[in-house]
N, CA, C and O of each residue as an XYZ file, in Angstrom:
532
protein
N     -51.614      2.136     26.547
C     -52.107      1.417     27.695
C     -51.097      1.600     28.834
O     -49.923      1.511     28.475
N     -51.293      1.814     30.000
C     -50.691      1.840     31.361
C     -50.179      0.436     31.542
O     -50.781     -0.601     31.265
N     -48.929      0.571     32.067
C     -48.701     -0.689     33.307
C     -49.658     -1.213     33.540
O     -50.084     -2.225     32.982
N     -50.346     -0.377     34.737
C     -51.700     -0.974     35.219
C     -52.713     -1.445     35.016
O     -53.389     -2.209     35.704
N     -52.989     -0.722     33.402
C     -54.078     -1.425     32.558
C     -53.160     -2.601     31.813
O     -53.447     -3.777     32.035
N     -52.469     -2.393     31.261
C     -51.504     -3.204     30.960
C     -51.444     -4.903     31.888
O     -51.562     -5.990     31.323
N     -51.252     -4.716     33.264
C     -51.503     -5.680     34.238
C     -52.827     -6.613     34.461
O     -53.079     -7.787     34.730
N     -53.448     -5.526     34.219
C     -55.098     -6.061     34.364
C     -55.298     -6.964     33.534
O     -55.333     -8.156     33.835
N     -55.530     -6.283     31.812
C     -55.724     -6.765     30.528
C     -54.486     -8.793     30.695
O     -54.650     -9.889     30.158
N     -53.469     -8.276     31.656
C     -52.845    -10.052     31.346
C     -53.222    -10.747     32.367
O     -52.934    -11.892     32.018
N     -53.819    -10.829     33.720
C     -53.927    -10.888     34.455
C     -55.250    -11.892     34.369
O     -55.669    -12.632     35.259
N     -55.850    -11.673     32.861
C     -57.190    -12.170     32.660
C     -57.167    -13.253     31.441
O     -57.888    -14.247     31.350
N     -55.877    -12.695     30.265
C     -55.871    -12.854     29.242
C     -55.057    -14.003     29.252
O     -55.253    -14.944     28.482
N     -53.522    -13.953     30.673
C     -53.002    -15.155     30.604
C     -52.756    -16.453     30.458
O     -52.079    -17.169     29.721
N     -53.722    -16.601     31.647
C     -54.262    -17.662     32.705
C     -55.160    -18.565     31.238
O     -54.986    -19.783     31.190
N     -56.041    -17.922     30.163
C     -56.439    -18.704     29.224
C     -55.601    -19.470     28.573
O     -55.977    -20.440     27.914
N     -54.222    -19.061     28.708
C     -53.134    -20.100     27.799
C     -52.969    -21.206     28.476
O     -52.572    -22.217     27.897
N     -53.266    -21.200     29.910
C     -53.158    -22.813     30.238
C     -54.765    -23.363     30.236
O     -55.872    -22.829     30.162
N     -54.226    -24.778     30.362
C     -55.476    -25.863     29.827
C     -55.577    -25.813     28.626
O     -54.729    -25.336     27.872
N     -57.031    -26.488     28.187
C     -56.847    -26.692     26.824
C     -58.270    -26.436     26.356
O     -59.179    -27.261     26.259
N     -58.289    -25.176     26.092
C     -59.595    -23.976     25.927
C     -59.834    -23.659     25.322
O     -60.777    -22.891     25.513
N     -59.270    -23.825     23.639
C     -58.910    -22.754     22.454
C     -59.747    -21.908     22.307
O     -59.340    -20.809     21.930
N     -61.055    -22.069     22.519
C     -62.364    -20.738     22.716
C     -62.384    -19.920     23.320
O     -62.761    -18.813     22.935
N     -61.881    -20.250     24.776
C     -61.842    -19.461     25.451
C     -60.564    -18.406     25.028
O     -60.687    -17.227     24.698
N     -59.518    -19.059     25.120
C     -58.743    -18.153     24.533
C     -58.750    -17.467     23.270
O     -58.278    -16.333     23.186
N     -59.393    -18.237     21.990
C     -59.702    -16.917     20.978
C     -60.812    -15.861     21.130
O     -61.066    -14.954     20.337
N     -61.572    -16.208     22.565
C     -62.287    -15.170     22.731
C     -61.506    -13.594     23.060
O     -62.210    -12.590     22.947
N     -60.474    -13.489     23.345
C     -59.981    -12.374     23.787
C     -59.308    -11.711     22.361
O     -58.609    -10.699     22.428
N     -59.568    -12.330     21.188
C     -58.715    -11.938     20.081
C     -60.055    -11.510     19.232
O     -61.219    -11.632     19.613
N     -59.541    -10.922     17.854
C     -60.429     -9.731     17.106
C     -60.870    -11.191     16.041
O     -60.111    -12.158     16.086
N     -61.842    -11.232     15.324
C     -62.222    -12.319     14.155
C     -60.951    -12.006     12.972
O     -60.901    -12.911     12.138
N     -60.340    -11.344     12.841
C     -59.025    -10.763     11.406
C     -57.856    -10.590     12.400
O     -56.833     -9.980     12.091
N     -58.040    -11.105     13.505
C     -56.398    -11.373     14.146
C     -54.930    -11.844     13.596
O     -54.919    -12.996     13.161
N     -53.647    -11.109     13.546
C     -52.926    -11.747     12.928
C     -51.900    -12.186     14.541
O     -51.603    -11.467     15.495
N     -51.623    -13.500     14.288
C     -50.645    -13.868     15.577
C     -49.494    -14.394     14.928
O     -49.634    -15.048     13.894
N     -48.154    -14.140     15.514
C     -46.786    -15.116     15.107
C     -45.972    -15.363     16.672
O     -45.858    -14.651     17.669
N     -45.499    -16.712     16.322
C     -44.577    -16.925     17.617
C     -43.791    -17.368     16.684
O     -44.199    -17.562     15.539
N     -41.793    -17.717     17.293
C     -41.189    -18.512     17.241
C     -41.851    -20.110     16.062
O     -41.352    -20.493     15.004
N     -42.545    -20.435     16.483
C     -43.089    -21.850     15.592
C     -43.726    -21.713     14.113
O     -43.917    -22.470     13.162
N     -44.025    -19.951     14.504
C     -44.892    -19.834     13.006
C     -44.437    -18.570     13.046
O     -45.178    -17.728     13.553
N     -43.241    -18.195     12.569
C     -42.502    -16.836     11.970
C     -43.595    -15.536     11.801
O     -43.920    -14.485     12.352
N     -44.043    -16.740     10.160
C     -44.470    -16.153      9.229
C     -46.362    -15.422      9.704
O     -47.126    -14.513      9.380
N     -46.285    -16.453     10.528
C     -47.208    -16.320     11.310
C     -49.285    -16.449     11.183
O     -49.784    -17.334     10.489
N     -49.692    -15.982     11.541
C     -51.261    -16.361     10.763
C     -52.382    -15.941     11.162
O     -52.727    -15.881     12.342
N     -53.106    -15.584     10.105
C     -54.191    -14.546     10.179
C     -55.739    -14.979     10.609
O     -55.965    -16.165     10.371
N     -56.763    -14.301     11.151
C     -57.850    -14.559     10.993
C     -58.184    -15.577     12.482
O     -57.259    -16.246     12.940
N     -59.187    -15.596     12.963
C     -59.470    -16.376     14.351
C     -59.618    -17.562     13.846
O     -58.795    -18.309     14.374
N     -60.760    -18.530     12.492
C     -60.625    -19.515     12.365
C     -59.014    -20.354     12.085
O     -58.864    -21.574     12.028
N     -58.622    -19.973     12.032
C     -56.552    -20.511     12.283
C     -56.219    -20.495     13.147
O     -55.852    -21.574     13.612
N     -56.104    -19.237     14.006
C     -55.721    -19.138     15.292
C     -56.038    -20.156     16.573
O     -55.272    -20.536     17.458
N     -57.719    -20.518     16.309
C     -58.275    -21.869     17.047
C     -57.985    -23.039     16.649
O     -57.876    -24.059     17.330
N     -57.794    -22.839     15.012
C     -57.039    -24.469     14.797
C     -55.189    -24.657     15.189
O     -54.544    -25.682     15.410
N     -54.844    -23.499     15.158
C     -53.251    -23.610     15.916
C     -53.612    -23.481     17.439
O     -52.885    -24.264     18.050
N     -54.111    -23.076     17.951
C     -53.920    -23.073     19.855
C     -54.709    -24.727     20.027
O     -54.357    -25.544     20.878
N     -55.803    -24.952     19.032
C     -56.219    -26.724     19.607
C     -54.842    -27.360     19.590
O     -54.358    -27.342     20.721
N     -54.062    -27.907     18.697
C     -53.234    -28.364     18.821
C     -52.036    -28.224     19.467
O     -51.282    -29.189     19.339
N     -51.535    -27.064     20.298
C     -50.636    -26.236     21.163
C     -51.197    -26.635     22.234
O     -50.435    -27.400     22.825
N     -52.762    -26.394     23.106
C     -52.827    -25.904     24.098
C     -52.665    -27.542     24.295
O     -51.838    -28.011     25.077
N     -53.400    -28.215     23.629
C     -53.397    -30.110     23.656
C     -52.329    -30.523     24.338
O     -52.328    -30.879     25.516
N     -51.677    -30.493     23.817
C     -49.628    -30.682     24.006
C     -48.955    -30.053     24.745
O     -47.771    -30.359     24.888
N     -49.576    -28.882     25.500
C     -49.171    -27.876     26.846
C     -50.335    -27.380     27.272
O     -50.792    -26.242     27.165
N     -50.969    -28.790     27.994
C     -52.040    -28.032     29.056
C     -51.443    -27.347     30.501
O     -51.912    -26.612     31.370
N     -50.446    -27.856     30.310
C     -49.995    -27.523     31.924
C     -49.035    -26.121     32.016
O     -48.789    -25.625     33.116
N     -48.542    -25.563     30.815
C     -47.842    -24.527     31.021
C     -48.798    -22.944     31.435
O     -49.948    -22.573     31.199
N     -47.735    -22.398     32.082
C     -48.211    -21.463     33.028
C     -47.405    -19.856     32.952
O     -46.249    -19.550     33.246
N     -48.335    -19.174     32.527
C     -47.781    -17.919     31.533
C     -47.964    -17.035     32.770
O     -48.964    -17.158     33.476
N     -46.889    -16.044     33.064
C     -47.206    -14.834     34.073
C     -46.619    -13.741     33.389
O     -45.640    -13.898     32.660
N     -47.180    -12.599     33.588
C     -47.006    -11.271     33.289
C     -45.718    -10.680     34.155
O     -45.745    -10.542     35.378
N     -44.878    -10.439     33.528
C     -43.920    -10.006     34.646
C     -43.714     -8.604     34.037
O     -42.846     -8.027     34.691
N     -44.103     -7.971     33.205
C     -43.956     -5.821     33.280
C     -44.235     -6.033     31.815
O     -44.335     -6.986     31.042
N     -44.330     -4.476     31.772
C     -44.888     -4.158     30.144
C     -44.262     -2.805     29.651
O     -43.527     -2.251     30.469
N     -44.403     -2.324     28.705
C     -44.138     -1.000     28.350
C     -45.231     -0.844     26.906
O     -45.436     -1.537     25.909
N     -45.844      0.653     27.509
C     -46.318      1.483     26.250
C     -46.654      0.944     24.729
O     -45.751      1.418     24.040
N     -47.264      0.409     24.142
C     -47.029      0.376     23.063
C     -48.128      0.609     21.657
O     -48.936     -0.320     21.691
N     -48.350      1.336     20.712
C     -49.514      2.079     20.173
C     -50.391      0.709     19.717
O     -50.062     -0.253     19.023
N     -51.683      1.052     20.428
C     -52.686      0.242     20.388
C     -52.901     -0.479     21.914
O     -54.078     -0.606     22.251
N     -52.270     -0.773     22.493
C     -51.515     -1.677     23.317
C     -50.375     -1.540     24.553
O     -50.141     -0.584     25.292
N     -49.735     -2.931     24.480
C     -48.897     -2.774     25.195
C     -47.483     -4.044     24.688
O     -47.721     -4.779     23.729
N     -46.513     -4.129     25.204
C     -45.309     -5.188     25.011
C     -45.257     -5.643     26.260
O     -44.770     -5.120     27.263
N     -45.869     -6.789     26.098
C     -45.740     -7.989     27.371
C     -44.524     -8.364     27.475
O     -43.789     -8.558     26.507
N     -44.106     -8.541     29.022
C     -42.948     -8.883     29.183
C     -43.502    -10.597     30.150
O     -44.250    -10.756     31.115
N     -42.817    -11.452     29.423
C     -43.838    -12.422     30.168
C     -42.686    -13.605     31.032
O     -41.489    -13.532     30.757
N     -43.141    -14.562     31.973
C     -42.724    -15.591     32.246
C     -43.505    -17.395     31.688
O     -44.655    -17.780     31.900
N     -42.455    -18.095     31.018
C     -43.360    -19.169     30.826
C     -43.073    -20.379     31.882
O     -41.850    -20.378     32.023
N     -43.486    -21.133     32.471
C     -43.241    -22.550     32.900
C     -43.627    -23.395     32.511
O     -44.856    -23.369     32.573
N     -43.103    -24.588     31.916
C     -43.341    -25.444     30.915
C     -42.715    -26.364     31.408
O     -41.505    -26.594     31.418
N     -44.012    -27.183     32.044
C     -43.729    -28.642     32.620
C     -43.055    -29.694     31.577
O     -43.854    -30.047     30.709
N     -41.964    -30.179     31.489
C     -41.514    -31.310     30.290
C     -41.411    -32.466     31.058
O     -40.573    -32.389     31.956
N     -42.058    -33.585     30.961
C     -41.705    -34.632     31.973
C     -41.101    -34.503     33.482
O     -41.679    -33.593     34.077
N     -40.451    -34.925     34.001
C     -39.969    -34.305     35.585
C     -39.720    -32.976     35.643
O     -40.421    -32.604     36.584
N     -39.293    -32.272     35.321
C     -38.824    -30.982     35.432
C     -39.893    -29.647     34.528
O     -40.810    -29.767     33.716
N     -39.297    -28.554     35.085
C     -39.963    -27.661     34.775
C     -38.751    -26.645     34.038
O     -37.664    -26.266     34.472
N     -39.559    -26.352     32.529
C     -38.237    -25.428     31.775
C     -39.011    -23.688     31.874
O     -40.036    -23.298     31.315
N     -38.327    -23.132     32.541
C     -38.060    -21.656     32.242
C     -38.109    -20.539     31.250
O     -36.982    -20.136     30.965
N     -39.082    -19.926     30.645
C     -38.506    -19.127     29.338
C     -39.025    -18.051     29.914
O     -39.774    -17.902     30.879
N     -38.319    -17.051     28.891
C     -38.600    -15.634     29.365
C     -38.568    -14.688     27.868
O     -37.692    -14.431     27.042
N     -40.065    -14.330     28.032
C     -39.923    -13.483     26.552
C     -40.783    -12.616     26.954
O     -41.261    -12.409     28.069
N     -41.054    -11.775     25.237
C     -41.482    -10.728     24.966
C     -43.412    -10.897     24.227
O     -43.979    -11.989     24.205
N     -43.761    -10.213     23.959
C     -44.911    -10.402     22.707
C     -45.549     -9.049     22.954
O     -45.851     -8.608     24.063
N     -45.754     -8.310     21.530
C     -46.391     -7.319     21.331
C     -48.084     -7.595     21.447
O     -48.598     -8.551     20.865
N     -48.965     -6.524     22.368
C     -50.754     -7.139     22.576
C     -51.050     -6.110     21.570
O     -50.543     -5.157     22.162
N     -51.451     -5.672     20.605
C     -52.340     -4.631     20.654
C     -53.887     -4.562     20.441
O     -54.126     -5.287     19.475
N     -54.548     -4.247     20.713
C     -55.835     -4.144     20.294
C     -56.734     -2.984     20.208
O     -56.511     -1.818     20.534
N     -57.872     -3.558     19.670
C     -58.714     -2.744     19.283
C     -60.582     -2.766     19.994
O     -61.506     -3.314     19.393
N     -60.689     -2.250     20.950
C     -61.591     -1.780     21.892
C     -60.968     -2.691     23.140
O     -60.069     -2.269     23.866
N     -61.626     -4.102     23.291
C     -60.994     -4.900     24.151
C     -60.508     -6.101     23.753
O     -60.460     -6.997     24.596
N     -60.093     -6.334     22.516
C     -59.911     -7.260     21.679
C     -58.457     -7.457     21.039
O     -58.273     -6.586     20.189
N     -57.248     -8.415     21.188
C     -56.367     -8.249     20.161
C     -56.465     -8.501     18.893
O     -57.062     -9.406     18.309
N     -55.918     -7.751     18.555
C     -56.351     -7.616     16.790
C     -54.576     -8.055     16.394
O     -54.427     -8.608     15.304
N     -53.736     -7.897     16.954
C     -52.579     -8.511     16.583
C     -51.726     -8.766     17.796
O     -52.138     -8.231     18.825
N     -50.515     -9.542     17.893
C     -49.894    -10.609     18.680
C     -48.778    -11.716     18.315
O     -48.802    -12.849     17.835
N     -47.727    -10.770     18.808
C     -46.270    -11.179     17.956
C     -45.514    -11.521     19.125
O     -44.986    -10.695     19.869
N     -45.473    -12.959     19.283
C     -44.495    -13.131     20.451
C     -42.969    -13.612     20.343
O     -42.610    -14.086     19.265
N     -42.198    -13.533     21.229
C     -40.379    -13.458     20.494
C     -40.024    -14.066     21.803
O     -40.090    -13.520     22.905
N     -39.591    -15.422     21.490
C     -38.508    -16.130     22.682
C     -37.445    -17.011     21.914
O     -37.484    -17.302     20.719
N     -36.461    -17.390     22.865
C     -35.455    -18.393     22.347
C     -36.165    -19.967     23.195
O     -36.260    -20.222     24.395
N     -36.512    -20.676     22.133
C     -37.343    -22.051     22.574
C     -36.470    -22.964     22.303
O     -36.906    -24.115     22.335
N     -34.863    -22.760     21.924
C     -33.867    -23.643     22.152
C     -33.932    -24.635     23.239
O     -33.903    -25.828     22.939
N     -34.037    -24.187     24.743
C     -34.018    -25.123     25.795
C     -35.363    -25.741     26.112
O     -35.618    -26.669     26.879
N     -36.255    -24.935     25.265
C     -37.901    -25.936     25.822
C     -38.099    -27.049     24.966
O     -38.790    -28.015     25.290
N     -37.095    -26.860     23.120
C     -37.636    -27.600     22.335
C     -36.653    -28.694     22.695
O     -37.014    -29.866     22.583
N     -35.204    -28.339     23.200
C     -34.165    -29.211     23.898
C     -34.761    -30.231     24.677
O     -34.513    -31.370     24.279
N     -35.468    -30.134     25.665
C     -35.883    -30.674     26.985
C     -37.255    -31.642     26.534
O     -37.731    -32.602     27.140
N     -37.592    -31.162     25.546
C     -39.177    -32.241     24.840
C     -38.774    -33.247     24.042
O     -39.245    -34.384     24.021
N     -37.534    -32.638     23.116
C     -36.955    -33.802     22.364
C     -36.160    -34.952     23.340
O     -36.046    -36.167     23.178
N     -35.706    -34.145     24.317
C     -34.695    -35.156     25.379
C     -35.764    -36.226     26.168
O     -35.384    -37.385     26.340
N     -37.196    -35.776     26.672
C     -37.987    -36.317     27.220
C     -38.676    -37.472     26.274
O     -38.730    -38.684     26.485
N     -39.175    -36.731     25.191
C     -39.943    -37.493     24.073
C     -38.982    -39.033     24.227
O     -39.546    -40.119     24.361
N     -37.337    -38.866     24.176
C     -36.474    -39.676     23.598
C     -36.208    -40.926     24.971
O     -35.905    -42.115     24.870
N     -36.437    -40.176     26.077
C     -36.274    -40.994     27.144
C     -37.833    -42.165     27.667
O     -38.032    -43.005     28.544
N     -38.551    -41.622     26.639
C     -40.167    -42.181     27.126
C     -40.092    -43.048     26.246
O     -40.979    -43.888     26.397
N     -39.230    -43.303     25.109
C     -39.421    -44.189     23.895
C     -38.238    -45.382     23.954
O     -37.979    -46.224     23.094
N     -37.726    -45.207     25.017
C     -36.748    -45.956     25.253
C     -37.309    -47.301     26.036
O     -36.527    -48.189     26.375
């Protein structure tokens, strides 16, 4: 996949990670999808999972806001280079990662994303702790 197609394909695919859509967003994935982030290593197969893990994700981060910031080449696909913003109570936390797209016609069929969520999981526990006070 090109940059450019590359651009397009996130440009459409992103924007579904915010709100709280899980359909919409497993629409862009294959029915035998395997996805892993950071939270689930090991990670997990098949679209009926995938909608029961993004209901409960997107629930709890309707407001975060995913941008495509470059890509490179990758067979099937491409390697998203992404930006996250992740509203935590007053402030807004920063991450910056990676995730492999690949797919198969227009569909991901797999989706491996890689960040350090040290300071987002930092900033939820710090918030969680200040709201309970």
């Amino acid at each position: 996949m090109t940059p450019d197609e590359a651009k397009a394909f996130a440009s459409e695919w992103l924007p579904a990670w915010t709100g709280n859509d899980p359909p919409r967003l497993a629409a862009f994935y294959t029915d035998d999808v395997f996805y892993s982030d950071p939270s689930i290593p090991d990670g997990l197969s098949g679209k009926p999972a995938l909608i029961q893990y993004l209901s409960k994700l997107l629930t709890n981060n309707p407001d975060w806001i995913w941008t495509h910031t470059g890509s490179l080449p990758l067979e099937d696909g491409f390697l998203n280079k992404w930006r996250l913003d992740a509203p935590v109570g007053d402030r807004v936390i920063i991450c910056q990662g990676v995730c492999t797209v690949q797919l198969r016609g227009k569909l991901i069929y797999r989706n491996e994303t890689y960040f350090d969520m040290s300071r987002l999981v930092g900033a939820i526990q710090e918030w969680g702790s200040r709201k309970s006070r």
